[in-house]
N, C-alpha and C positions, 0 to 999 in steps of 0.2 A: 493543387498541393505544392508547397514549398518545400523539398525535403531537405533539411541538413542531419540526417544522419549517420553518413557516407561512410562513419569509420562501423559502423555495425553490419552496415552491407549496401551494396551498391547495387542499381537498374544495371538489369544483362544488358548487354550493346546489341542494338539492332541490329546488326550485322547474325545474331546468334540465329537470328529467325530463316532465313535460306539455308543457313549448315547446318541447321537440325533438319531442314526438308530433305536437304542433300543426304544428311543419314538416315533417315528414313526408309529413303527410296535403293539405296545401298550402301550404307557403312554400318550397317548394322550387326553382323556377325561379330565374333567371338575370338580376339584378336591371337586366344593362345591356342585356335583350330588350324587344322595345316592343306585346308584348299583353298583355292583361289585367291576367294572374296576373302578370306579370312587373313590371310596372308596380305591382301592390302592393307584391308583396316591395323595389321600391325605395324605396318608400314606408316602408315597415317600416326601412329601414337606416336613412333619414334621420329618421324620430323617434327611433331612436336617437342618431342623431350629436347631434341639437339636447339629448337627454337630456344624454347625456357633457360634452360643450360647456360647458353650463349646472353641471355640477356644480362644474367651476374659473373660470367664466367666460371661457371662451376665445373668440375670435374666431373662428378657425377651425380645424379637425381633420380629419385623414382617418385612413384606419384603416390599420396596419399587420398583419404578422405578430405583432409580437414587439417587449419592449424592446428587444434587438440591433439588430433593422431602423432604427426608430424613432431611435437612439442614431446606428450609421451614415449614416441620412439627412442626418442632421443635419451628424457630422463631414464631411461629402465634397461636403453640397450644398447646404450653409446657410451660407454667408458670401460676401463680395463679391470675385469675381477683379479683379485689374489685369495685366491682359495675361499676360505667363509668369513675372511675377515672383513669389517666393516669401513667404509670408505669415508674421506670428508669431502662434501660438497659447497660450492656457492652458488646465490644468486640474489638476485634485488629484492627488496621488500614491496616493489612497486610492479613486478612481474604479473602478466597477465594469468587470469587464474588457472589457466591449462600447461601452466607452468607452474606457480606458488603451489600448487595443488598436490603436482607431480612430489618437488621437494620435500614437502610436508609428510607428503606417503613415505619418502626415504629416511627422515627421520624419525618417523613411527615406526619404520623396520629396524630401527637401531645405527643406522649411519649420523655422521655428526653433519652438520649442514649448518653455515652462516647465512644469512640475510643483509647485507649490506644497503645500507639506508641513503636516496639521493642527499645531494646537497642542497642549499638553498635555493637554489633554481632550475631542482626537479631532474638535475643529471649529475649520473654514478662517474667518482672520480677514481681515472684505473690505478691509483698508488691506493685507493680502498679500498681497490680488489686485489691487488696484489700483495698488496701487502697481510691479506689473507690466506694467499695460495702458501701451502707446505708441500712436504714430501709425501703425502699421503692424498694431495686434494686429484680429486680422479675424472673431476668435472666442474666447470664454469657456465652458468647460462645468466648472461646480461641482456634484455631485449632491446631492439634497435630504436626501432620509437615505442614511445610510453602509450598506448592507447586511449587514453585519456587528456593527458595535457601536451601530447605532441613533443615531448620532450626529445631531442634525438641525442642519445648514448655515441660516443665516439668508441664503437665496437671494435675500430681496424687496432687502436691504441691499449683499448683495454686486454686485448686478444694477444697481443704484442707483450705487453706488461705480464700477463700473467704468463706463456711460454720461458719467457727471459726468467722466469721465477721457477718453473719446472715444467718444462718441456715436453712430457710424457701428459701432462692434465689437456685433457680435451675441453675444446671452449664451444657453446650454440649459442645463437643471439636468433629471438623471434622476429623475423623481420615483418610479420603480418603488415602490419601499419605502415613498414618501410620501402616496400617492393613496388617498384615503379615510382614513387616518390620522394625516395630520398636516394641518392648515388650510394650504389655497394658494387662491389667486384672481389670474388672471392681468391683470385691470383694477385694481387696484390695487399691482403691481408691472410693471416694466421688465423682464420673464423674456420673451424672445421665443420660446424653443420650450421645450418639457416634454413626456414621452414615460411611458406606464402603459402597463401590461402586464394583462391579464384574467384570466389562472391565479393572480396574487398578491392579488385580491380574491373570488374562490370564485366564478370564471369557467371560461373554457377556454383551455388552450394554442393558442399558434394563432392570439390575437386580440390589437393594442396599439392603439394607439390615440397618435398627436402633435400635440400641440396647437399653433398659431402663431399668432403677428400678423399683420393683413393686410399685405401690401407686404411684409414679409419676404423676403431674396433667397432662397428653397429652390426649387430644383429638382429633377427627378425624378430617383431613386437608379432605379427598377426604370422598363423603359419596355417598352412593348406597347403595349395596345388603350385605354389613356389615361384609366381608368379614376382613382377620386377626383382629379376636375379635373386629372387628365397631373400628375399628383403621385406617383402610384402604381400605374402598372400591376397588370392580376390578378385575375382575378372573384375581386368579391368573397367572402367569408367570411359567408356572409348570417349562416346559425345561432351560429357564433361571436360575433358584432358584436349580435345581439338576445340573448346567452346576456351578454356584457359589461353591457349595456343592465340586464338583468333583475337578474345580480349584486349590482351596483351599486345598484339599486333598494330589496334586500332587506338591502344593509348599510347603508343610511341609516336604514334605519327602527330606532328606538329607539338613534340613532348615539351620542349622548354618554353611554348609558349602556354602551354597548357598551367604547369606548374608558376611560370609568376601571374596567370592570371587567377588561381585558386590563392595564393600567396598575397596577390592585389585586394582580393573579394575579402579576405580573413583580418588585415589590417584594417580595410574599411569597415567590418562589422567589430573588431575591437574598441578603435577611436570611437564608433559612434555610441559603442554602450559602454564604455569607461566613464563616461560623463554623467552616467545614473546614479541615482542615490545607494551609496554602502557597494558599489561596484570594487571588484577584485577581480584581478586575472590571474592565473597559476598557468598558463600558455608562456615559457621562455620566449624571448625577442627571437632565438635562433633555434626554431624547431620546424617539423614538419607541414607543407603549406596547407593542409587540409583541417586540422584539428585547431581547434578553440576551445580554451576549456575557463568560465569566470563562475562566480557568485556575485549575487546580491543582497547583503544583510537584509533578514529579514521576511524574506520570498523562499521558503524551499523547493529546490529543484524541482521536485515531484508535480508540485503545483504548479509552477511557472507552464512548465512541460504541458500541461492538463490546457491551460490559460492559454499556450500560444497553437497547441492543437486546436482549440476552436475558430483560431482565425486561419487556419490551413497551414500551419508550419508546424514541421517534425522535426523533435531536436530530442536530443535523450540528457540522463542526469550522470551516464558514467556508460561502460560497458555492458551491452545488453547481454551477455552471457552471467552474468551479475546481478541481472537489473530487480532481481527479485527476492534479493540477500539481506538488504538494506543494511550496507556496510560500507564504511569511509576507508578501505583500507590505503589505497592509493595516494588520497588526499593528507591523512595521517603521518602517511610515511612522509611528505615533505612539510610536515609543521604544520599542517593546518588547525584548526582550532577545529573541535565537532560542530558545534554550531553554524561556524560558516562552512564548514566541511556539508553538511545538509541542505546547504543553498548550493550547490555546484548545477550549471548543467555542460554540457556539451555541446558545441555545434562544429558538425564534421562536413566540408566542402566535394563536391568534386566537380571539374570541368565545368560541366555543363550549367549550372548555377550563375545567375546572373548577377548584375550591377545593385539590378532594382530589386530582385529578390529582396537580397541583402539591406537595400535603405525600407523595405516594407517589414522587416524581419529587426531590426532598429526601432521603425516606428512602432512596431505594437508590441515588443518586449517593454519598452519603457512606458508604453500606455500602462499596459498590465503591473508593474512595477504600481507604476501612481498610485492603480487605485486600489491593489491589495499590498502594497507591501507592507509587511508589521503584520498582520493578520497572518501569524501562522498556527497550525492546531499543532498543539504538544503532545506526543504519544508515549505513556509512564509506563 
């Protein structure tokens, strides 16, 4: 199997296989019990967390489930109330849907919420976001990379923009996509919350992780036994949280070769299918090195995807949390036409993906192209 689906989720790192034995055998307890063992394993979380922490330089983190969680925290319990009155919100039209999703709910409670639409080549420009913030707007969420065309948001700038406009508006930027592959540091930008996910750097599902400012209004989305500082109800997720830890550990090492070599793989698999019939890219020259995002007049995603599954390559047509919607929203919001918008697919890189992968993943894209393309069934 040839997998490029990488932005949907990634193979756990080998390395996970002995630290799950090693838990096993004892880190298994209950890290908010107060003997021994127990007291390690909480121990064990929190060199993680100071690991994590340290890699964006965040102030503070607790761990969640999931980007969703993490995303919702945020939408519902990270900005400043004023009694019962109704707040204005922004965010992108091209937001992941554990976002769009969140805002939508805040407008059907009655707050006023804008959608700010990329520009021509799939990134939000901050004088468009700011130039929406007022004296009322009580939260900003622009995501870092786009999930789909790998677009990357100049977050430090738009986070910047919008304080300089009203200082008291709290900003999140989903960095799912962008964590470990595109540079962030939360000490030298104005981004108050940022939310990663563990499955999308060759962790496990199960585990996220949002980072904030101290003094930040967030309060608890899940509530119980009060567990990371009454932020987060839920025994912990030990083995997850030291499996992120570990992850994360084993994609730094030899990281900038890592990244122009994914970055190398992604241009060679562009060049070699730009040259297909009715080929289109919506992938920016200056985005994230994993994601590729094209159409081909004529081929709908779905099928192509079906077409290149047979010959042993996994590539998706947009976001698998999605994948069952059959909605162009993303594509839309940067002008795409629906038709070619239905021919989209996805192909998401990481590390380990080779040279040749990629020219056999060329070759029988464009086979398949040949010999169905224009044969698409119409659905009324």
């Amino acid at each position: 199997m040839i997998y490029l689906d990488n932005a949907a989720t990634t193979r756990p790192a080998p390395s996970l296989e002995p630290l799950f034995s090693q838990y096993c055998a004892d880190g298994w307890h209950n890290p908010s019990a107060m003997y021994f063992p127990a007291v390690q394993a909480e121990g064990k979380v929190e060199q993680a967390r100071t690991f994590l922490k340290n890699i964006v330089h965040a102030p503070e983190a607790i761990f969640t489930s999931c980007g969703t969680e993490g995303s919702n925290t945020v939408a519902f319990c990270g900005w400043k109330r004023r009694g019962a009155a109704k707040r204005h919100f922004i965010t992108s039209a091209y937001e992941h849907a554990c976002v769009y999703e969140c805002f939508r709910a805040l407008e059907q409670q009655g707050h006023r919420v804008d959608f700010v639409k990329p520009g021509k080549r799939g990134v939000i420009a901050p004088e468009a976001v700011a130039d929406l913030v007022c004296e009322d707007t009580a939260l900003v969420s622009i995501m870092h990379v786009n999930n789909e065309t790998g677009a990357i948001n100049d977050i430090a700038t738009i986070a910047e923009a919008v304080k300089a406009k009203n200082p008291d508006t709290m900003f999140f930027a989903d960095g799912v996509q962008a964590f470990l592959r595109v540079p962030f540091s939360m000490n030298t930008s104005k981004v108050d919350y940022y939310s990663v996910s563990a499955h999308k750097v060759h962790g496990l599902k199960g585990t996220g992780m949002l980072f904030f400012r101290k003094g930040t209004p967030l309060k608890a989305y899940l509530l119980g036994g009060g567990q990371e500082s009454a932020l987060r109800s839920g025994t912990e997720n030990t083995f997850g949280i030291l499996a992120f830890a570990e992850a994360s550990r084993v994609f730094l090492q030899d990281h900038a070769q890592k990244l122009a070599h994914m970055e190398q793989l992604k241009t060679r698999l562009r060049d070699g299918l730009l040259s297909a019939n009715g080929a289109h890219c919506f992938t920016p020259d200056s985005s994230a090195p994993h994601i590729l995002n094209m159409a081909f007049e004529g081929m709908r995603g779905e099928v192509l995807l079906h077409l290149l599954e047979r010959d042993g390559i996994c590539i998706s047509t947009g976001s698998a949390c999605s994948s069952k919607k059959r909605t162009f929203r993303i594509h839309e919001s940067i002008g795409v036409r629906p038709e070619i918008a239905e021919c989209a697919v996805r192909f998401s890189l990481c590390p380990d993906n080779t040279a040749e992968e990629i020219d056999y993943t060329i070759e029988k894209t464009k086979a398949a192209l040949q010999k169905f393309q224009g044969f698409i069934r119409r659905y009324l």
